[in-house]
N, C-alpha and C positions, 0 to 999 in steps of 0.2 A: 504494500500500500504506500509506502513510505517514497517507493522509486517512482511507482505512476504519481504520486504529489507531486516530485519534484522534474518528472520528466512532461509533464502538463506545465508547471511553471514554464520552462524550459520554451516549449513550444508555442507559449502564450508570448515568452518574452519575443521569442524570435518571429512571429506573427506582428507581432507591436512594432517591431524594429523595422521590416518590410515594408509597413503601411497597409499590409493585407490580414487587417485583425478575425476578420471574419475565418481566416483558416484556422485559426484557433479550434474552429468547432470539429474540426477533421480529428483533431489531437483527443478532444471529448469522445468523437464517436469510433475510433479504436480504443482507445482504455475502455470502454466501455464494452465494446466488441468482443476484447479479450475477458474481461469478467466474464459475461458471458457463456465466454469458451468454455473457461477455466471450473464452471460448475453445470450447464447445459449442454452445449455444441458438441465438448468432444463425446459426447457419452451417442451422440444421434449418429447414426447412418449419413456418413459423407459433411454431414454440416460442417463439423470442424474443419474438416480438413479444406474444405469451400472457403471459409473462413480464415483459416492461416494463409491459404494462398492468397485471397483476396488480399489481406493485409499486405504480406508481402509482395506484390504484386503494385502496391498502392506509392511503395518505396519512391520507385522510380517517377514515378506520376509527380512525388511533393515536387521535384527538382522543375520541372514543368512549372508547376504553381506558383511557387515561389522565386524562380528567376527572372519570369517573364511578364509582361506586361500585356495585355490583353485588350490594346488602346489600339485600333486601326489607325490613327493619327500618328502612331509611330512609327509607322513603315516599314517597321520590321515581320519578317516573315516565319511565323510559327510552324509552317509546313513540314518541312525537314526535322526541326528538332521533336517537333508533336511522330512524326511517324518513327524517328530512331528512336525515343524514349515509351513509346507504346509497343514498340518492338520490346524492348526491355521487358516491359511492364506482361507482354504477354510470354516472355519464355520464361521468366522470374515464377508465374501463374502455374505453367504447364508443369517447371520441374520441383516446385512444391507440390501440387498436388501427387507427380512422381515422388517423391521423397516421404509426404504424409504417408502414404498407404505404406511402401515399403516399412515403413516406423510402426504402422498399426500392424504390420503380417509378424515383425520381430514382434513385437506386446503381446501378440497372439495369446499366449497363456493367462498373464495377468488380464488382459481388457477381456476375457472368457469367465475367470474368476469372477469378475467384478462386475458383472453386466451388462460390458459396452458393447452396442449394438455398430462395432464396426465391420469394414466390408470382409476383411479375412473372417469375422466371428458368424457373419452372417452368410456370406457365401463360400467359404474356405480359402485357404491361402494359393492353389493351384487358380483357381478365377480371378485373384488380387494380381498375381503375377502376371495372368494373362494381359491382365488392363494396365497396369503399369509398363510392360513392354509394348502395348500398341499407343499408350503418352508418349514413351520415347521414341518410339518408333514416328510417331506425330512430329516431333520436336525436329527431326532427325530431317523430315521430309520438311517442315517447315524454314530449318536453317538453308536445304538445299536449294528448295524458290528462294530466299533471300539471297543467294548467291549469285542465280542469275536475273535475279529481278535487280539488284543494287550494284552490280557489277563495274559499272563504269561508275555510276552517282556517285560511291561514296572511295572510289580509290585513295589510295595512299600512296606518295612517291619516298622513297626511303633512299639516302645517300649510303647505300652498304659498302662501303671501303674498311668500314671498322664489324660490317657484319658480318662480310663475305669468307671469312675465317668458319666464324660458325655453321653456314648454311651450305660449307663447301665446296666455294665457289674461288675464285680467283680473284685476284684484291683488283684485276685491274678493271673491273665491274663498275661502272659506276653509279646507276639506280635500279633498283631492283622495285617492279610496281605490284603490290599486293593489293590483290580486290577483294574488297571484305565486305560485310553489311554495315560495318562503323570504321 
């Protein structure tokens, strides 16, 4: 209780210092979220883990909130940073909820003891695994359209003369272009 007091302050201050007081309330409605969790959500069928990922997922999103300004008067264009941080925000989403379930199929025994209606308890851990490999399996195919959908957009040019040792290349190389999604 002690760290959501002071991680609220925290958030309130840095809301206040912005100018964007109103996100404050973002900061109420995950602590809040997390209570929640922490005595309802994870005991339910998939909620919590809905929930954890949503959170973390949300990560990415504050940086969006709070860097940017949302004034068409400024000229500045949200496009690009709105779709690389949404990007974020949806692989952040995918490999938590991969990560939650794998977490409930280890608990298996104790969330069994204890009455939690999660997916290994309720459908067994051979079904759990199934869906967790078709997440990643998701992600996997997801990362591969970003490859060639962003391919040119978001290049990087790299002066590898100090890389080219590593990458086993020859020094007399002199930019090596890596296309990535960021």
């Amino acid at each position: 209780v002690l760290f959501t007091f002071f991680a609220l302050l925290i958030g309130g201050y840095v809301s206040y210092r912005t100018g964007k007081l109103w996100l404050c309330g973002i900061h109420f409605i995950c602590a809040g979220a997390l209570w929640f969790y922490s005595i309802r959500f994870k005991y339910m069928l998939l909620t919590g883990n809905l929930v954890v990922a949503a959170l973390t997922a949300m990560v990415p999103s504050l940086v969006l909130l709070y860097s940017f300004t949302f004034d068409p008067a400024d000229g500045f264009d949200l496009k690009k940073p709105a779709i690389i941080i949404g990007a974020f925000s949806v692989f952040a989403f995918l490999t938590t909820i991969a990560r939650e379930i794998t977490k409930d199929m280890e608990d298996y025994e104790g969330d069994n003891a204890y009455g939690c209606n999660t997916l290994p308890v309720k459908y067994g851990i051979s079904k759990s695994k199934n869906l967790v490999f078709l997440v990643i399996a998701f992600i996997l195919l997801l990362l591969l359209a970003c490859q060639f959908i962003f391919k040119d957009a978001y290049a990087i040019k790299l002066n590898c003369q100090n890389a080219a040792p590593f990458l086993g290349r020859e020094r007399n190389h002199n930019i090596i272009r890596i296309a990535g999604v960021f």
